[in-house]
N, C-alpha and C positions, 0 to 999 in steps of 0.2 A: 504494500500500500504506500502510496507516494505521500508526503507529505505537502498541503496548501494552505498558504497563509486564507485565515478563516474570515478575513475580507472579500476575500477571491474568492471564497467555498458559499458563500453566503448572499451572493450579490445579487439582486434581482436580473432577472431574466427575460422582463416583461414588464411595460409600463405597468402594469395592473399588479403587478407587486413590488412596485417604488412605494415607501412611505416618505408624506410629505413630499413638496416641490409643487403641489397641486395644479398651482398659476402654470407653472412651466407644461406641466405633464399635458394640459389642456390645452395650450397652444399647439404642441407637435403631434398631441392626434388630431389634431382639427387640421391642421396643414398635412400630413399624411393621409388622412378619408380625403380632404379635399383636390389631394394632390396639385395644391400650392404652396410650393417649398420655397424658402429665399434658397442664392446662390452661398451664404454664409451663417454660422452660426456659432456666436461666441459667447461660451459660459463660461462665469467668473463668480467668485465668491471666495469665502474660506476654505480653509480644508475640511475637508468631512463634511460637504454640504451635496453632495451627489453629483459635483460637474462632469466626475471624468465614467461616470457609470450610465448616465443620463448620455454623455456622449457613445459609449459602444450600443449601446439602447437601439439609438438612431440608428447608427451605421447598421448595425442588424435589419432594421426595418428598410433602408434602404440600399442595400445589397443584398435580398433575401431573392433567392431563386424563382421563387411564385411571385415576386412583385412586391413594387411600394403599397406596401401597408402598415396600419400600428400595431398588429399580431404577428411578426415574423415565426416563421415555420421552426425554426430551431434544429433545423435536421441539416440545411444546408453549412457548409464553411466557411 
């Protein structure tokens, strides 16, 4: 058994199990269902406030093999 920092082990996988960021989480499934995306997207805050996890989030949802959407398939690479 490998060993994973329990940040990593633990991280959400899906907007629908992000706690907290609500304001956020709501703009980029409205702009994913509506598939109007800006050309850039720059999150900032403190540490530990979900910027860089809310980033792979997206990239999932927009590199997902079935398509942009807010539910990426999870199966894809």
């Amino acid at each position: 058994m490998s060993y994973q920092v329990l940040a990593r082990k633990w991280r959400p996988r899906t907007f629908e199990d992000m706690v907290g960021q609500e304001h956020v989480l709501q703009a980029l499934i409205h702009a994913l269902e509506s598939q109007r995306l800006h050309h850039a997207y720059l999150f900032t805050g403190t540490r530990g406030v979900g910027k860089t996890t809310i980033g792979r989030l997206l990239a999932r949802c927009l590199n997902c093999e079935t398509g942009v959407t807010p539910n990426p398939c999870g199966e894809c690479s």
